[in-house]
N, C-alpha and C positions, 0 to 999 in steps of 0.2 A: 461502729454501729452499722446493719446490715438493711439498707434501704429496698423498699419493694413498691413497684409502683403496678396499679391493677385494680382487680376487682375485691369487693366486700361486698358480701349479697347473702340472701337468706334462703338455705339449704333446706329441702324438704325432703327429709329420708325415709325413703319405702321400705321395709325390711319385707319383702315377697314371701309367704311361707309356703306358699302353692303357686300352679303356674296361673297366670291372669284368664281369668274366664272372660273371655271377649263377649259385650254386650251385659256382661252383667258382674256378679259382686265376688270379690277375691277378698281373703282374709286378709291382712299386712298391720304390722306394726308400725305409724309415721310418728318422725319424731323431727322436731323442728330446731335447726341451730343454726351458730354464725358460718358461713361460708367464705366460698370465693378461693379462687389458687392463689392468690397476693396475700389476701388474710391466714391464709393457711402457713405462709413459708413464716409470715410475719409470728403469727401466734406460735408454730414448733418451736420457731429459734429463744423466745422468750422462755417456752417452757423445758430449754435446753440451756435455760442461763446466761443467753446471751441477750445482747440488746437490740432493739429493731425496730423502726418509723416504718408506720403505713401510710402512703399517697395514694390518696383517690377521688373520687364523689359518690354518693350516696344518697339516696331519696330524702328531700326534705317532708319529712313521714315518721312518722311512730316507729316503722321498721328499721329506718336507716338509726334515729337512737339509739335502737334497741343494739343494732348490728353495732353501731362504733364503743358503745358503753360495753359489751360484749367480750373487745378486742382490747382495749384499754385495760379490762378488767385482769389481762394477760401478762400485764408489765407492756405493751407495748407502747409505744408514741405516737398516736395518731393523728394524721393531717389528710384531712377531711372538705371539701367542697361540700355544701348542702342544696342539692335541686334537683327537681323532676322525682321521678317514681324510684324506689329501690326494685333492686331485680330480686329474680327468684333463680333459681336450681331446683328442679325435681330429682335424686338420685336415687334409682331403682338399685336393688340390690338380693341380689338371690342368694339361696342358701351356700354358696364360698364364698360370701363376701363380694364378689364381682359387681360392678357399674355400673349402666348405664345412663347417662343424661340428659334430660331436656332443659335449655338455657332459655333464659329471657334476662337478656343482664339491664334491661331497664337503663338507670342514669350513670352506671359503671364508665360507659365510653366516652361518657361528655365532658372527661375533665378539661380543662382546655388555660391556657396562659397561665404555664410552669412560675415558678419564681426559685432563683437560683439558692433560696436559703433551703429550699430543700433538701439539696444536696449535704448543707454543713453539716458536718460529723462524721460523714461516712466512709469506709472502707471496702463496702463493694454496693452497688445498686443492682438488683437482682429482678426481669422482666420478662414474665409468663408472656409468651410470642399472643394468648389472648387481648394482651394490651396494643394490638399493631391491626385489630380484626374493628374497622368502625372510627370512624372522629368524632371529635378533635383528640380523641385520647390517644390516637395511634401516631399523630403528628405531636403530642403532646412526653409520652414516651421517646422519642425519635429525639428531640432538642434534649430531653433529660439525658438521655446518653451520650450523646456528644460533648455534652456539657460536662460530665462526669469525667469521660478521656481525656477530657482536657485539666483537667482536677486529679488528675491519676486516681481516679477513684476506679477500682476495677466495675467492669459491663458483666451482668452474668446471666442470659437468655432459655429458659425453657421453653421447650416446642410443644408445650400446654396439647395440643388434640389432635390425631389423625386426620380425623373428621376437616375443622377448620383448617388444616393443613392440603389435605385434599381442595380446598373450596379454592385457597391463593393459588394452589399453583405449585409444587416440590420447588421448580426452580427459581419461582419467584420468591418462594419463603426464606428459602439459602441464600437468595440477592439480599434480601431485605436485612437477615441475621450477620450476610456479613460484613454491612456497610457500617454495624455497631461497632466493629472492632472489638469484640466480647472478647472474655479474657477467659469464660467457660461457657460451654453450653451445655446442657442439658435436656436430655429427651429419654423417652419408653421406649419398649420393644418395638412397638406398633408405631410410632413417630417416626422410630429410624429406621422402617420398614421404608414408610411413606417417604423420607427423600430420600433413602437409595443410597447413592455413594458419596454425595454430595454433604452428607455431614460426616466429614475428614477433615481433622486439624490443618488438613494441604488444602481444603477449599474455603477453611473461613479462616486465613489470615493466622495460624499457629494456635488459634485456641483450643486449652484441654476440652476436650471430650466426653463425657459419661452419658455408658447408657443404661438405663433402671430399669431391667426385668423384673421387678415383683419379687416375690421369692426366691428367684436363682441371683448368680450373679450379676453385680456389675462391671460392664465393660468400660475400663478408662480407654482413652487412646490418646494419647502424643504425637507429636511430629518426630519422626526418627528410630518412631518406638515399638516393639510389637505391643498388641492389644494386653492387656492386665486384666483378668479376674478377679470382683474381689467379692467372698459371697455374703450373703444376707444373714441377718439373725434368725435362726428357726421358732417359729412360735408355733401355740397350741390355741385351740379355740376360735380361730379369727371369723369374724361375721362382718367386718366393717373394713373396706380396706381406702374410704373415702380418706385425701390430702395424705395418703401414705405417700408420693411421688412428692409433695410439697415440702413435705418433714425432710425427707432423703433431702431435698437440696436447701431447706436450711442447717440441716446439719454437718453436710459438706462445705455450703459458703463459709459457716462462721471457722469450721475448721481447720481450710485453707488461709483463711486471712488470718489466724493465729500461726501462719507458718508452719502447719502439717505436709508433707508431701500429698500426692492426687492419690494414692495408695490409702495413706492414713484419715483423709479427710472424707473417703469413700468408707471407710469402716464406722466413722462416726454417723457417717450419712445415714446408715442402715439401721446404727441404736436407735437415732433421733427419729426413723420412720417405723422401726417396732415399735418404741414409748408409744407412737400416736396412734399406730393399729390398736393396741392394747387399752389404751384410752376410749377411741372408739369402740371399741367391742364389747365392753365394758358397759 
């Protein structure tokens, strides 16, 4: 089973059809769903047939039900805190599909005093570097991982945002990733712009590599190894390209831990993040 510890929060999607008239009224279609990058990897890999436990907290609120019945409703196994306010996500979205976000993650950061049955069952624990931004959740994540190494249960770290990446620090954020002893990490163009050289299987301790361009390829990297290309599935029509990055690495995790090569488990990666553009766009 593919553990994920993080955010569940409720996504408010802008679909822009015009540019935003400052001071006054823009047409958009908003549409309201379960979010969060934890919930995301958790829900793809489910609807990729594999199995998956959610770790987090969530507003003790109408929303947060709605959000965990939501995700449950996915195949998934949810273990849930219930206190404080559920967050939101505004995601702004123009005509390619393209991003942007306003966060308020609300009581997402407050998980706080793990218990190690968490862990049972699992084959890899997978942590959106969002889970390391805020306590107790960030001290909270931190003991799950260690916890996990010492469980041989594989560490598997995406660097979730430029943005919050910028805010820690490149160099702090590579200190912080590679005290997990991760056994992959995970990051975007625009991530592995923002640390630079510093995400190298030779700076965090041998761990595989992937970087998730969007639509072009991805780059694995190895220790020993030149870079691998491996490209994306082409699609038609896309207007959504929200948790495309989240799907990509649940469809990687589960695929490595079924003992695909970083090659093989990168191609899967790409199905699992087409299915969910094509879901979304949908």
């Amino acid at each position: 089973m593919l553990g994920v510890i993080g955010d569940l929060i409720e996504d408010v999607v802008v679909h822009l059809r015009e540019s935003v008239n400052i001071a006054s009224d823009t047409t958009a279609l908003i549409v309201r769903r379960r979010g969060g990058s934890a919930a995301n990897v958790v829900a793809a890999a489910c609807f990729a047939g594999g199995s998956a436990r959610f770790l987090g907290q969530v507003g003790d609120d109408a929303v947060g039900r709605g959000l965990t019945d939501a995700l449950a409703a996915t195949g998934a196994e949810v273990v849930v805190r219930r206190a404080g306010r559920s967050g939101t996500v505004i995601a702004l979205l123009d005509s390619a599909g393209e991003r942007t976000m306003l966060t308020d993650r609300g009581a997402c950061s407050e998980l706080d005093n793990p218990e190690p049955a968490w862990l049972d069952g699992l084959h890899t624990l997978h942590i959106p570097f969002y889970s390391f931004v805020g306590e107790p959740l960030a001290t909270t994540a931190t003991t799950l991982a260690h916890w996990a190494s010492a469980r041989d249960i594989a560490v598997s770290v995406d660097t979730s945002s430029s943005a919050v990446l910028e805010q820690v620090g490149p160099p702090v954020a590579i200190d912080i990733i590679r005290a997990l002893r991760p056994t992959i990490v995970l990051a975007n163009e625009l991530e592995a712009a923002t640390l630079g050289t510093g995400l190298h299987p030779d700076n965090l301790g041998g761990a595989l590599v992937v970087v998730k361009q969007g639509p072009l390829p991805a780059i694995v990297l190895q220790s020993g190894q030149p870079p691998h290309e491996v490209s994306a599935n082409v699609l038609a029509n896309v207007t959504d390209t929200t948790g495309a990055g989240d799907a990509f690495a649940a469809g990687f995790l589960l695929a490595f831990a079924a003992d695909a090569d970083s090659i093989g488990a990168a191609r899967h990666g790409h199905q699992v993040a087409a299915a969910a553009i094509q879901r979304a766009s949908a």
